[in-house]
PDBQT receptor file of N, H, CA, C and O in Angstrom, charges set to zero:
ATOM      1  N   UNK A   1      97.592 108.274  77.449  1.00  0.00    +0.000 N 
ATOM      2  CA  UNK A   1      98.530 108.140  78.534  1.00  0.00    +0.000 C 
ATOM      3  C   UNK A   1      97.781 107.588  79.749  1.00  0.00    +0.000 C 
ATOM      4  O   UNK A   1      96.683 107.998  80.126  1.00  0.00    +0.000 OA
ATOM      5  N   UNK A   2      98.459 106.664  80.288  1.00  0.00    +0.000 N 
ATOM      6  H   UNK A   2      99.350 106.331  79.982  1.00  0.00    +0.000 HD
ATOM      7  CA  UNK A   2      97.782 106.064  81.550  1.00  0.00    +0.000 C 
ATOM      8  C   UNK A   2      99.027 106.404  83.289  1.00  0.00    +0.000 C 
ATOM      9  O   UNK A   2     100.246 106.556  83.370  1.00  0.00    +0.000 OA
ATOM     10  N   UNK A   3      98.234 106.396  84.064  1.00  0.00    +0.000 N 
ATOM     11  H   UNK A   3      97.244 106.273  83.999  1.00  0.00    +0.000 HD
ATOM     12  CA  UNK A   3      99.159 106.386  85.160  1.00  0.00    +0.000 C 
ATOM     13  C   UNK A   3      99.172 105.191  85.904  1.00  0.00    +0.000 C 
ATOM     14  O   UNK A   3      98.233 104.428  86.132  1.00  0.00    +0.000 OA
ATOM     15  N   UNK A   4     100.695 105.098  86.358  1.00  0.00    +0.000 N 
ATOM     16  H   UNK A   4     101.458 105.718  86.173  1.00  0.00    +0.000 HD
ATOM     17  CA  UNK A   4     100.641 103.653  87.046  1.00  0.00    +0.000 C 
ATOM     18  C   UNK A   4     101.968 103.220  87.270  1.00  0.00    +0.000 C 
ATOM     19  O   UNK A   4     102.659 103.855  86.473  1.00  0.00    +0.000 OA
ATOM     20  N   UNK A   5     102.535 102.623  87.803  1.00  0.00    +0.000 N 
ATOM     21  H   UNK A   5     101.975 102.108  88.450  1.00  0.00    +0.000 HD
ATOM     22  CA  UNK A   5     104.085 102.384  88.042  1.00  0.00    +0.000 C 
ATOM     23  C   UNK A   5     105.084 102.823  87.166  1.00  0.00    +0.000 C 
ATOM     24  O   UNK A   5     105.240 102.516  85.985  1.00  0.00    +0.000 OA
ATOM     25  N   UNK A   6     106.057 103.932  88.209  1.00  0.00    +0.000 N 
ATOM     26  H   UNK A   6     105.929 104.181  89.169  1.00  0.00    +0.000 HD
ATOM     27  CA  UNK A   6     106.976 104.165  87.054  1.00  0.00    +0.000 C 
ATOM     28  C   UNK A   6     107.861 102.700  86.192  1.00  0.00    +0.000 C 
ATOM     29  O   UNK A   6     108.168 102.588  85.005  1.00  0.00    +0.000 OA
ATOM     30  N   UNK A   7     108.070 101.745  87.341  1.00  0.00    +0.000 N 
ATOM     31  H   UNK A   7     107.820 101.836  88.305  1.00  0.00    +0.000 HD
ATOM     32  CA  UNK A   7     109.166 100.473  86.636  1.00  0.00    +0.000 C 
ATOM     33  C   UNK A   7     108.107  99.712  86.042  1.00  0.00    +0.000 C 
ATOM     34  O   UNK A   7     108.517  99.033  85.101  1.00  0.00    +0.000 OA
ATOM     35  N   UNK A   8     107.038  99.612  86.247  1.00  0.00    +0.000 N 
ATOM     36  H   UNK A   8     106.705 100.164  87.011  1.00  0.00    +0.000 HD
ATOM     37  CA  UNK A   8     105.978  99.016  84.827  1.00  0.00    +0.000 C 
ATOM     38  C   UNK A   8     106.098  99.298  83.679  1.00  0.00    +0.000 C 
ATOM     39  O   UNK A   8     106.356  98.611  82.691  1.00  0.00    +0.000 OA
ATOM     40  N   UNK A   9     105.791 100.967  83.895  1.00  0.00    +0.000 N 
ATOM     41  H   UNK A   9     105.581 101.526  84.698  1.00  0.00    +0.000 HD
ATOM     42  CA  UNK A   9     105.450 101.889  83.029  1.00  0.00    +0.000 C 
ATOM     43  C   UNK A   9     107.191 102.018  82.069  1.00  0.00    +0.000 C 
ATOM     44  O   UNK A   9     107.328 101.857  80.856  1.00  0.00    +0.000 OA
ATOM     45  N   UNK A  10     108.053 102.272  82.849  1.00  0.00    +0.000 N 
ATOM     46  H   UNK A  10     107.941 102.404  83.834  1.00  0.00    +0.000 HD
ATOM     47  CA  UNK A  10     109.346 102.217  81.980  1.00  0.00    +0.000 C 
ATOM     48  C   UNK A  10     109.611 100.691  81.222  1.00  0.00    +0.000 C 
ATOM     49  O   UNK A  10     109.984 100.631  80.050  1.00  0.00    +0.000 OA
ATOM     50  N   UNK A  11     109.358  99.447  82.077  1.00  0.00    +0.000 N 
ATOM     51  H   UNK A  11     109.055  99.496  83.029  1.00  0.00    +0.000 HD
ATOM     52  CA  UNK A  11     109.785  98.110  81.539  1.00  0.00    +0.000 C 
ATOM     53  C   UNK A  11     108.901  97.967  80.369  1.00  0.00    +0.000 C 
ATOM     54  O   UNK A  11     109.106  96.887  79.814  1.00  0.00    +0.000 OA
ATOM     55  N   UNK A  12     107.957  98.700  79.779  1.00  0.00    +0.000 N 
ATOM     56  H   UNK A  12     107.790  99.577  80.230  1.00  0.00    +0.000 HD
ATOM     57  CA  UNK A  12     107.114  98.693  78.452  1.00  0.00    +0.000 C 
ATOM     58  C   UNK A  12     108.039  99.241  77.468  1.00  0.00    +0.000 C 
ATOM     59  O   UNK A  12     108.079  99.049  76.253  1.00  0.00    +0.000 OA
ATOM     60  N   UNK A  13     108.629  99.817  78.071  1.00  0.00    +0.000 N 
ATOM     61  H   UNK A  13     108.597  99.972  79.058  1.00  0.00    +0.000 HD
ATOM     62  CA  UNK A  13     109.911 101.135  76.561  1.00  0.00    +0.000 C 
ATOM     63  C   UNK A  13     110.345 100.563  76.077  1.00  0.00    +0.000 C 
ATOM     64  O   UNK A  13     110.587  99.540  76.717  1.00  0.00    +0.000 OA
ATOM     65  N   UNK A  14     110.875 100.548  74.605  1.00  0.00    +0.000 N 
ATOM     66  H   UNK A  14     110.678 101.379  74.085  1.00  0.00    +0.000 HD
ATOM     67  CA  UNK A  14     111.577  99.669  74.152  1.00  0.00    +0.000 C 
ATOM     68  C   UNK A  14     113.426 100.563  74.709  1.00  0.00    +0.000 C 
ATOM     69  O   UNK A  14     113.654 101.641  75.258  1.00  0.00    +0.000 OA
ATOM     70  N   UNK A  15     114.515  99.259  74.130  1.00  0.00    +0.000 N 
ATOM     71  H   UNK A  15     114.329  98.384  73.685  1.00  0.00    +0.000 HD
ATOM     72  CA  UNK A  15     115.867  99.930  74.939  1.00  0.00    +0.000 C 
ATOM     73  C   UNK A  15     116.139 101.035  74.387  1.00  0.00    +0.000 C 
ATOM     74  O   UNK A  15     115.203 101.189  73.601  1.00  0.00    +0.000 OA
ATOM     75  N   UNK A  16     117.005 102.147  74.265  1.00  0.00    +0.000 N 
ATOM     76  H   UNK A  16     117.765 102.023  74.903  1.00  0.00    +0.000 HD
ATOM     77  CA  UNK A  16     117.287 103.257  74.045  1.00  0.00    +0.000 C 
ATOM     78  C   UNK A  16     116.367 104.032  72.963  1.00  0.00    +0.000 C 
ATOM     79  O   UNK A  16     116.759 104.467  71.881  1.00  0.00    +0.000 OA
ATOM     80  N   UNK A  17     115.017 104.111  73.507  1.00  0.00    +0.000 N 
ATOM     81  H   UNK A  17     114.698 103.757  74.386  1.00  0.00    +0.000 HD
ATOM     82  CA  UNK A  17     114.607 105.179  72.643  1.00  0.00    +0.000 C 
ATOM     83  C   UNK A  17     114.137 106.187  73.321  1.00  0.00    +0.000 C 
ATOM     84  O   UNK A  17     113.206 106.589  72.623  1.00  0.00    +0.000 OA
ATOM     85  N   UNK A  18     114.191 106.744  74.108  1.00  0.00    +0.000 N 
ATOM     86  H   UNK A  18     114.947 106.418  74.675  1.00  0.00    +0.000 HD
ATOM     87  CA  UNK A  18     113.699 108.058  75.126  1.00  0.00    +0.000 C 
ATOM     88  C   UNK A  18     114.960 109.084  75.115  1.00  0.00    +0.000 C 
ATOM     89  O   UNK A  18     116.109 108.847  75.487  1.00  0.00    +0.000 OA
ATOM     90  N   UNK A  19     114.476 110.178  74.635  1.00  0.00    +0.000 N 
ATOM     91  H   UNK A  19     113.543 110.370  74.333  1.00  0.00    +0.000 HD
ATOM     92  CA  UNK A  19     115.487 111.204  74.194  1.00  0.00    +0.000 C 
ATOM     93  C   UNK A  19     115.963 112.003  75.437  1.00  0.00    +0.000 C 
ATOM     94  O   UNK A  19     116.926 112.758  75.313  1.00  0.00    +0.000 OA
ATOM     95  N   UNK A  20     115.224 111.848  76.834  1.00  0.00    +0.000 N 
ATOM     96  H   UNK A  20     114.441 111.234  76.935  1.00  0.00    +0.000 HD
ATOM     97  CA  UNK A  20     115.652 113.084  78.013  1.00  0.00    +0.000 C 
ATOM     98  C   UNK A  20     114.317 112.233  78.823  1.00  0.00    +0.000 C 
ATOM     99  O   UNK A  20     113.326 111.739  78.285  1.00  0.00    +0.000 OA
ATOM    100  N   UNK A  21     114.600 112.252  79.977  1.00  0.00    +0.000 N 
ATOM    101  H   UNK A  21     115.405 112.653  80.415  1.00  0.00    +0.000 HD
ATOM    102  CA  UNK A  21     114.025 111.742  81.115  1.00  0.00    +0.000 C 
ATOM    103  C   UNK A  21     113.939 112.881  82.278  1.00  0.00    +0.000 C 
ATOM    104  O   UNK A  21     115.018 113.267  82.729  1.00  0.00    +0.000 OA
ATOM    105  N   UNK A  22     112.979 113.337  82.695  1.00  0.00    +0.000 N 
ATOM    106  H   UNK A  22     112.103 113.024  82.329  1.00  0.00    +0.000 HD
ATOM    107  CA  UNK A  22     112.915 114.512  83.871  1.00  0.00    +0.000 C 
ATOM    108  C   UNK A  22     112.352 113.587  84.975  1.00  0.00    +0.000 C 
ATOM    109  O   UNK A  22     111.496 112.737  84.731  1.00  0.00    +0.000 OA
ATOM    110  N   UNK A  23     112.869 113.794  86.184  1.00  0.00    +0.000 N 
ATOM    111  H   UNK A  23     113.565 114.484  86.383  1.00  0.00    +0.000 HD
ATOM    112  CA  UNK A  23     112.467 113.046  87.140  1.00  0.00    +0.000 C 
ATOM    113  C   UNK A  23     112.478 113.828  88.680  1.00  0.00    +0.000 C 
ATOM    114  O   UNK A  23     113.382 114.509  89.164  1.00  0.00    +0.000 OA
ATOM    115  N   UNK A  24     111.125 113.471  89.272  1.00  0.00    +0.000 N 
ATOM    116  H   UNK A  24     110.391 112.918  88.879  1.00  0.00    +0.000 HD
ATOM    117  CA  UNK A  24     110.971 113.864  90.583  1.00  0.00    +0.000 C 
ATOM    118  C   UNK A  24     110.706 113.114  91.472  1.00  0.00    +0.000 C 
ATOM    119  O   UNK A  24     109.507 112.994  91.722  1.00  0.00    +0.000 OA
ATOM    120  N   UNK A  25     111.614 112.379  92.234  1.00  0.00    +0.000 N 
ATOM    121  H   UNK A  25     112.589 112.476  92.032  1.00  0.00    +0.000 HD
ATOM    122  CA  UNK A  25     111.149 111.112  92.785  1.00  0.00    +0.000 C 
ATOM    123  C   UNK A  25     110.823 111.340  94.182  1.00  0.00    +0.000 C 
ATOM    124  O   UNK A  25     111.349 112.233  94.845  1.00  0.00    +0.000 OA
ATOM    125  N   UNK A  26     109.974 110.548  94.615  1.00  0.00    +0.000 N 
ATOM    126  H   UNK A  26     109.547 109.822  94.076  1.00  0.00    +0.000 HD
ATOM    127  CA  UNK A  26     109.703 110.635  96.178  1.00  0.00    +0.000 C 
ATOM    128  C   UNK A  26     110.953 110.442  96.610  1.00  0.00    +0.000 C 
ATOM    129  O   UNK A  26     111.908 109.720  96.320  1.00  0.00    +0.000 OA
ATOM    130  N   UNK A  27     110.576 111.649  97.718  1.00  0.00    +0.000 N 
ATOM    131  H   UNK A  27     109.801 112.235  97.954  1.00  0.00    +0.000 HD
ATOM    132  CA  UNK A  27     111.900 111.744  98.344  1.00  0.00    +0.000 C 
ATOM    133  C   UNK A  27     111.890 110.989 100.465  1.00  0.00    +0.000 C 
ATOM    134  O   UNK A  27     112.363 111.348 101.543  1.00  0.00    +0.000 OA
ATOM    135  N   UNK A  28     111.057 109.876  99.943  1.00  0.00    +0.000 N 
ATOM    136  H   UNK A  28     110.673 109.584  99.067  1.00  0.00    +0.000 HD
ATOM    137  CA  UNK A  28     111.225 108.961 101.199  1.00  0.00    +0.000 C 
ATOM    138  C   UNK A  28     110.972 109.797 102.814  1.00  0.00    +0.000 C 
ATOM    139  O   UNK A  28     111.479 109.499 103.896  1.00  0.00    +0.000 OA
ATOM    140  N   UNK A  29     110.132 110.771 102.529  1.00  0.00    +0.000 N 
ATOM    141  H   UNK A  29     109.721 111.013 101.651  1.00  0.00    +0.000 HD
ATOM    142  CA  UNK A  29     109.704 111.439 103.825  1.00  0.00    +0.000 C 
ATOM    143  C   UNK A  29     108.491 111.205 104.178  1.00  0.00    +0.000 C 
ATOM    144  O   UNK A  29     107.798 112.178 104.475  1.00  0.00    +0.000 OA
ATOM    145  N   UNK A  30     108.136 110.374 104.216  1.00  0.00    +0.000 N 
ATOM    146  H   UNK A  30     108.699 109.584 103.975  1.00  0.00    +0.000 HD
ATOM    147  CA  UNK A  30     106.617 110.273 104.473  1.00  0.00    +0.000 C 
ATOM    148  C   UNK A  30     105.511 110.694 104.624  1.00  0.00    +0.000 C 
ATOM    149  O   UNK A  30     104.683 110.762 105.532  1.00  0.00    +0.000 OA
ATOM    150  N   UNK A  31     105.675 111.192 102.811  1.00  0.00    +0.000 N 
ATOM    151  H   UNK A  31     106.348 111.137 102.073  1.00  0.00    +0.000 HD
ATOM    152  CA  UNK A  31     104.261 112.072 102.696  1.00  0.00    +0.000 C 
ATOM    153  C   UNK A  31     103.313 111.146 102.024  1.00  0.00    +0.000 C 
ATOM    154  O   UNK A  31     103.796 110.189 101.418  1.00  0.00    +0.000 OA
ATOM    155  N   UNK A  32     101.881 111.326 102.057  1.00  0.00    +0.000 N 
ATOM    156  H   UNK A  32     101.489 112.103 102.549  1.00  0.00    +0.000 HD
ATOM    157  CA  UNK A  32     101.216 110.469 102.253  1.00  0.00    +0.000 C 
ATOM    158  C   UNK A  32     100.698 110.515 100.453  1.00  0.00    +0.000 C 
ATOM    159  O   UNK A  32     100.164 111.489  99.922  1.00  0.00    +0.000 OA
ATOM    160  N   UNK A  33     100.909 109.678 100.015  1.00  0.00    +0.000 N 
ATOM    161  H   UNK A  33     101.343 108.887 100.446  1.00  0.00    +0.000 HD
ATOM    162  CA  UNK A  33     101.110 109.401  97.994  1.00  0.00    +0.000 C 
ATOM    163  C   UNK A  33      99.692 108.419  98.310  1.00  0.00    +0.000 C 
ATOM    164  O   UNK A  33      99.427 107.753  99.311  1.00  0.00    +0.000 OA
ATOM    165  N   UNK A  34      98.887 108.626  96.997  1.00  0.00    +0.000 N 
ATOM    166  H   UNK A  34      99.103 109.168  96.184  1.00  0.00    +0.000 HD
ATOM    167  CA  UNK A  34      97.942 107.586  96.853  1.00  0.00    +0.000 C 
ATOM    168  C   UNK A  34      98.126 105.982  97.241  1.00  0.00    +0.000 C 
ATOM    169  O   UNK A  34      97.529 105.247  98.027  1.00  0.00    +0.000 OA
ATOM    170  N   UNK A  35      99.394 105.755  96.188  1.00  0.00    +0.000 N 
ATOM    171  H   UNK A  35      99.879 106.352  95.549  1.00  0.00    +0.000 HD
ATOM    172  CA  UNK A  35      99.712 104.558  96.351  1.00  0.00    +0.000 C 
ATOM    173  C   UNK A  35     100.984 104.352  96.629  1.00  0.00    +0.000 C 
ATOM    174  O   UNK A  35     101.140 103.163  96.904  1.00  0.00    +0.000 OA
ATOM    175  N   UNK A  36     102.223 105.107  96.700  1.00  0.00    +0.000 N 
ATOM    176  H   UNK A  36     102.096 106.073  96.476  1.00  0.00    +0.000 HD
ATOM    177  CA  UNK A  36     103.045 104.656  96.449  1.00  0.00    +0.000 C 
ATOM    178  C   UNK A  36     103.359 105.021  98.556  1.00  0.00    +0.000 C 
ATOM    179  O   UNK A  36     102.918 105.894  99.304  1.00  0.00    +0.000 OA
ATOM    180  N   UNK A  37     104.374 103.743  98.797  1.00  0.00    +0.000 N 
ATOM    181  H   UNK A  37     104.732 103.033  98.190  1.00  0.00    +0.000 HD
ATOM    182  CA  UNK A  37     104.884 103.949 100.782  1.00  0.00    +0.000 C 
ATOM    183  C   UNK A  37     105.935 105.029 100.624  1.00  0.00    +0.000 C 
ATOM    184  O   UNK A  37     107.028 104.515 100.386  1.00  0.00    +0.000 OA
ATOM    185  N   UNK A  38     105.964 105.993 100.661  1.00  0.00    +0.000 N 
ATOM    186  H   UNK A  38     105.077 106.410 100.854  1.00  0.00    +0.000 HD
ATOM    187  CA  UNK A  38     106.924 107.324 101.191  1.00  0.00    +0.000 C 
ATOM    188  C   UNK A  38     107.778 107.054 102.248  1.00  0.00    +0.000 C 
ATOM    189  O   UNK A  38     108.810 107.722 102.302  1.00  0.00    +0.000 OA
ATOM    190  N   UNK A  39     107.518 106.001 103.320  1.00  0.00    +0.000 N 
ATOM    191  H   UNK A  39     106.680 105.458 103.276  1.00  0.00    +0.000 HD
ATOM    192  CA  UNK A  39     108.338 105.588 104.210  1.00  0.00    +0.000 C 
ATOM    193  C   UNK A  39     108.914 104.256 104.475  1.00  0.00    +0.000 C 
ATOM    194  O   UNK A  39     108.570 103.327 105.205  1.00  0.00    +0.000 OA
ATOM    195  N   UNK A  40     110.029 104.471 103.549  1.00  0.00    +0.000 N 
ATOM    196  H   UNK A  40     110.308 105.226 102.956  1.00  0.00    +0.000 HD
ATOM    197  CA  UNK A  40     110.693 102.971 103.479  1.00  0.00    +0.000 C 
ATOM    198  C   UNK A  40     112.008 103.228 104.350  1.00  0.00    +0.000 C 
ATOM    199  O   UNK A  40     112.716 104.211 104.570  1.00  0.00    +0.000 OA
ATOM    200  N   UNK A  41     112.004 101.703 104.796  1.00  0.00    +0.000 N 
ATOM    201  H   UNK A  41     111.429 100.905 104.616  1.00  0.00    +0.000 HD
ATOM    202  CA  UNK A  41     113.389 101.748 105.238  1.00  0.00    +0.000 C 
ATOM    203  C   UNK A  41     114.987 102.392 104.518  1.00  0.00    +0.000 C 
ATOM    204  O   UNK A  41     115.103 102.112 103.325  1.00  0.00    +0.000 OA
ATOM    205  N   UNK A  42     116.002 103.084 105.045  1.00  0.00    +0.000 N 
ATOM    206  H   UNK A  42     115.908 103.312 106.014  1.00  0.00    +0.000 HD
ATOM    207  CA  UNK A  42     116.559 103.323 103.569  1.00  0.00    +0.000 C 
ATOM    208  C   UNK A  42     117.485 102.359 102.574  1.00  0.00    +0.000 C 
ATOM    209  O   UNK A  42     117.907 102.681 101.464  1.00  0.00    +0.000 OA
ATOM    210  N   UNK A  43     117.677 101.168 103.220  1.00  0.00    +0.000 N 
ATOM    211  H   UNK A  43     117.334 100.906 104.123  1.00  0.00    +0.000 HD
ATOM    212  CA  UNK A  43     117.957 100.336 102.690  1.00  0.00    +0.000 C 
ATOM    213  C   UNK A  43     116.560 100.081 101.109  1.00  0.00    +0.000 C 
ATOM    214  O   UNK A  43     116.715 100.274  99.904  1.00  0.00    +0.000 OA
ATOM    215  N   UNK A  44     115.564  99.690 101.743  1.00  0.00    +0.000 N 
ATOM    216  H   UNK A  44     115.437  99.533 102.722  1.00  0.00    +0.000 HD
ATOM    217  CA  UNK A  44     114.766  99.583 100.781  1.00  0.00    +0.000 C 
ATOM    218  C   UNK A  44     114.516 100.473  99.634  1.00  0.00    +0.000 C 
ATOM    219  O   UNK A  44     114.193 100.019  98.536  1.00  0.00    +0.000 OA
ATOM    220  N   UNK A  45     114.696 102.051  99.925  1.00  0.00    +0.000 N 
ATOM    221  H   UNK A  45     114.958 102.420 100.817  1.00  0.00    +0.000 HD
ATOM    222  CA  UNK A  45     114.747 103.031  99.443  1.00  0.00    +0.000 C 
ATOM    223  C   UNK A  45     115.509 103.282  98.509  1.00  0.00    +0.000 C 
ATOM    224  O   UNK A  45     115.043 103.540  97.399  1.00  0.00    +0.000 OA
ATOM    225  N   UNK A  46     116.659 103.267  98.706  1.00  0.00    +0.000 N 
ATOM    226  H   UNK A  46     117.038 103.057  99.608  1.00  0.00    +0.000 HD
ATOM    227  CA  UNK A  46     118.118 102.876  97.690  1.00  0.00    +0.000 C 
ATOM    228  C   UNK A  46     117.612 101.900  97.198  1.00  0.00    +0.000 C 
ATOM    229  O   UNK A  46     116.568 102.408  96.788  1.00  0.00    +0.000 OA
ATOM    230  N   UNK A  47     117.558 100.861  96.921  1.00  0.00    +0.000 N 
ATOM    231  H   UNK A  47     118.405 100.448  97.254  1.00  0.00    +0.000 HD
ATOM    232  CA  UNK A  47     116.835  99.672  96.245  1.00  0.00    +0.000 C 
ATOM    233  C   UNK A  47     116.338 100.322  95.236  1.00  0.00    +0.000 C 
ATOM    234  O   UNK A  47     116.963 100.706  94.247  1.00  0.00    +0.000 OA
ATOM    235  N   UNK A  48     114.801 100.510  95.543  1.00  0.00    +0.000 N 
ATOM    236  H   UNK A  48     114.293 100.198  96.346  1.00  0.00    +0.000 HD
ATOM    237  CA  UNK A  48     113.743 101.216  94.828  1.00  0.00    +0.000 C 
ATOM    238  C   UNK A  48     114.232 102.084  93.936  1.00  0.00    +0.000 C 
ATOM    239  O   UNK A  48     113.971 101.840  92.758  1.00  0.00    +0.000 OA
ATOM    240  N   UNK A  49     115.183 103.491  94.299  1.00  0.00    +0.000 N 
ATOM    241  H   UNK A  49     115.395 103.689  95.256  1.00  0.00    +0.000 HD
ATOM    242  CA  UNK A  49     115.661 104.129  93.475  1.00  0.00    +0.000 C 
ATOM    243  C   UNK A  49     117.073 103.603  92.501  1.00  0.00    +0.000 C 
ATOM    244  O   UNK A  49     117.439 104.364  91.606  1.00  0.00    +0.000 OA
ATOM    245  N   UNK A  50     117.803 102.329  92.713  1.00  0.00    +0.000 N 
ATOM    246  H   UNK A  50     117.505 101.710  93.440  1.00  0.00    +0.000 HD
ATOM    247  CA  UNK A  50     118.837 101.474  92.315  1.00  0.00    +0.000 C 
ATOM    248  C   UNK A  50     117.460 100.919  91.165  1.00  0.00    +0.000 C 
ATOM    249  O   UNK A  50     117.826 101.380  90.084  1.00  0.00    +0.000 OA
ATOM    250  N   UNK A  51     116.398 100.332  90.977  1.00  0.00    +0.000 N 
ATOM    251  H   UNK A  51     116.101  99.958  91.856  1.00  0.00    +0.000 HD
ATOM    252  CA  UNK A  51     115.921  99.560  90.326  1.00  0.00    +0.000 C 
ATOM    253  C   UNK A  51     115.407 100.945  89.044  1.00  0.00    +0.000 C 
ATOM    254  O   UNK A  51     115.635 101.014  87.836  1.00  0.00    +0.000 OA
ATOM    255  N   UNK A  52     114.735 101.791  89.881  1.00  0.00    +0.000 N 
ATOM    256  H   UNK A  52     114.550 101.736  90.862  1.00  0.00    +0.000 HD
ATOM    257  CA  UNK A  52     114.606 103.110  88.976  1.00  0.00    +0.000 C 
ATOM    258  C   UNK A  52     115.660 103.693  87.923  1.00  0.00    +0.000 C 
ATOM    259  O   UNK A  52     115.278 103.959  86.784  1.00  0.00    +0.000 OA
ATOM    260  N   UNK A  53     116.615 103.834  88.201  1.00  0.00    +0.000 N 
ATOM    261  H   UNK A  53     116.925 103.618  89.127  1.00  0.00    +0.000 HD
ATOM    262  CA  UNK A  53     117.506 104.708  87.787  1.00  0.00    +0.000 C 
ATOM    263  C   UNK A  53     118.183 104.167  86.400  1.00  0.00    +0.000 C 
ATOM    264  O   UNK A  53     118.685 104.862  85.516  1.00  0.00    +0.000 OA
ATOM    265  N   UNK A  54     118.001 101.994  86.467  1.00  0.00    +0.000 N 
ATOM    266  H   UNK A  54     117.594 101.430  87.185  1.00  0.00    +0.000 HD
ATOM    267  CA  UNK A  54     118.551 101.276  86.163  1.00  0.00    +0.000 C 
ATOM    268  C   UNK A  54     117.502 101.712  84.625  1.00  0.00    +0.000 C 
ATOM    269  O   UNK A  54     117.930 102.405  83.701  1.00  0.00    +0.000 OA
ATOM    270  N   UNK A  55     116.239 101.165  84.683  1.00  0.00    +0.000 N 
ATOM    271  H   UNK A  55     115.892 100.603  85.433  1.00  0.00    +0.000 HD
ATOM    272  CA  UNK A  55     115.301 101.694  83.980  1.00  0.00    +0.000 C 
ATOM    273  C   UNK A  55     115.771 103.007  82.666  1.00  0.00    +0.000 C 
ATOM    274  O   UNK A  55     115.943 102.922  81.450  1.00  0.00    +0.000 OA
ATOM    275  N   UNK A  56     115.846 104.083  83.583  1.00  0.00    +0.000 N 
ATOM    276  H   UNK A  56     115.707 104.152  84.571  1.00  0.00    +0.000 HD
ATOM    277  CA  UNK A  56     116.030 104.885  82.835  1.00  0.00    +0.000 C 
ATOM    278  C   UNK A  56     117.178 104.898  82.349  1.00  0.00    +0.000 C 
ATOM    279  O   UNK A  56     117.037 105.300  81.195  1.00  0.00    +0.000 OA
ATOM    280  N   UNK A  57     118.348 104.674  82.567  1.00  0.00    +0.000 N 
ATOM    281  H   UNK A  57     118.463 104.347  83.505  1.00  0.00    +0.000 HD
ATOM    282  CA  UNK A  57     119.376 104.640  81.529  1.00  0.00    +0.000 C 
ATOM    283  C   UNK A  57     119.201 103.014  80.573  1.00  0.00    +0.000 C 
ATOM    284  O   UNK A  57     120.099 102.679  79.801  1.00  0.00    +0.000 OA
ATOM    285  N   UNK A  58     118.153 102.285  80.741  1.00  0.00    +0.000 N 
ATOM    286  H   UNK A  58     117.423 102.557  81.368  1.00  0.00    +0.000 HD
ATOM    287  CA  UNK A  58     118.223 101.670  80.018  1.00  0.00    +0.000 C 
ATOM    288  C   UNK A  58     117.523 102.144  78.864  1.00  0.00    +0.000 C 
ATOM    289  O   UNK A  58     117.894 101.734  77.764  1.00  0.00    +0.000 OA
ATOM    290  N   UNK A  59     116.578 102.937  78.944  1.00  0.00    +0.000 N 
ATOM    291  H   UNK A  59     116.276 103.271  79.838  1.00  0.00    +0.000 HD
ATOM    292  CA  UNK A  59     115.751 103.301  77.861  1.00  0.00    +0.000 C 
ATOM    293  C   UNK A  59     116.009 104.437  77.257  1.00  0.00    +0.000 C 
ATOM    294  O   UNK A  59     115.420 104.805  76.241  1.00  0.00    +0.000 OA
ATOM    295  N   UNK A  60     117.073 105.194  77.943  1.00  0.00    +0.000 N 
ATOM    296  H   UNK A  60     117.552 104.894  78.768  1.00  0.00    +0.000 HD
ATOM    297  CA  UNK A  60     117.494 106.631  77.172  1.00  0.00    +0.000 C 
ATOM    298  C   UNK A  60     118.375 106.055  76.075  1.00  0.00    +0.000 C 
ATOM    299  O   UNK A  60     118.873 104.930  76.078  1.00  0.00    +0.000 OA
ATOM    300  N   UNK A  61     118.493 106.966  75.161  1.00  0.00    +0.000 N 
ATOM    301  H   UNK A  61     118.089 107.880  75.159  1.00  0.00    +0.000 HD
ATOM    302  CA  UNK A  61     119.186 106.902  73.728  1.00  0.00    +0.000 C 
ATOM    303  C   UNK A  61     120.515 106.654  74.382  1.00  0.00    +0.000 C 
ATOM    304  O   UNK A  61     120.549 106.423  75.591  1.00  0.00    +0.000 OA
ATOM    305  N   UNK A  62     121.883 106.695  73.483  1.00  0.00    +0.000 N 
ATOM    306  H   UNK A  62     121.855 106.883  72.501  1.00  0.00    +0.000 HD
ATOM    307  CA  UNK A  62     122.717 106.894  74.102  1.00  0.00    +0.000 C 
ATOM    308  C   UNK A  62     123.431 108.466  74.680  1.00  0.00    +0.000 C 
ATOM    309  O   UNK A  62     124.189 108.700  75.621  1.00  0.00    +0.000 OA
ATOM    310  N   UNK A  63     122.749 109.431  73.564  1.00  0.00    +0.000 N 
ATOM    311  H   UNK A  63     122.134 109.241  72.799  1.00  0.00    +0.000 HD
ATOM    312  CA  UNK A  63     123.385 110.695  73.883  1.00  0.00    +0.000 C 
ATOM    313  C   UNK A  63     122.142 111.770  74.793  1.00  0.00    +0.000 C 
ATOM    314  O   UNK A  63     121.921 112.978  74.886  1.00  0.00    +0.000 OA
ATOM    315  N   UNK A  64     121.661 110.719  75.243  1.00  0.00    +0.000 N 
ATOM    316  H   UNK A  64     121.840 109.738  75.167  1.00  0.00    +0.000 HD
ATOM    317  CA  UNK A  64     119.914 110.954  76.623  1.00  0.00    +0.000 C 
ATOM    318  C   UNK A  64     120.815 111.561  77.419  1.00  0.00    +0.000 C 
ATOM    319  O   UNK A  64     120.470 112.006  78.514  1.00  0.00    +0.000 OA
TER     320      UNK A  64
């Protein structure tokens, strides 16, 4: 297992094979993450989590 972008890391999955997805996402308060900006505009923010979310229901099974 390696760490490193969740939408990298998900765009490798193939489509619906992930049985359950648990997720804790930054919650855009600006706490200070290695790499990832905690303080986005919330336009950008929604984005970010719009591009995320997209991800994971693409790769969950259908009954995920």
């Amino acid at each position: 297992m390696k760490n490193e972008d969740c939408l990298k890391g998900m765009r490798d999955i193939p489509f619906e094979t992930i049985d359950i997805c648990v997720t804790s996402p930054p919650y855009n308060l600006g706490i200070a993450y290695d790499i990832h900006d905690d303080a986005l505009n919330p336009t950008e923010y929604l984005a970010w989590l719009k591009e995320v979310f997209t991800e994971v229901k693409r790769i969950l099974k259908p009954q995920g």
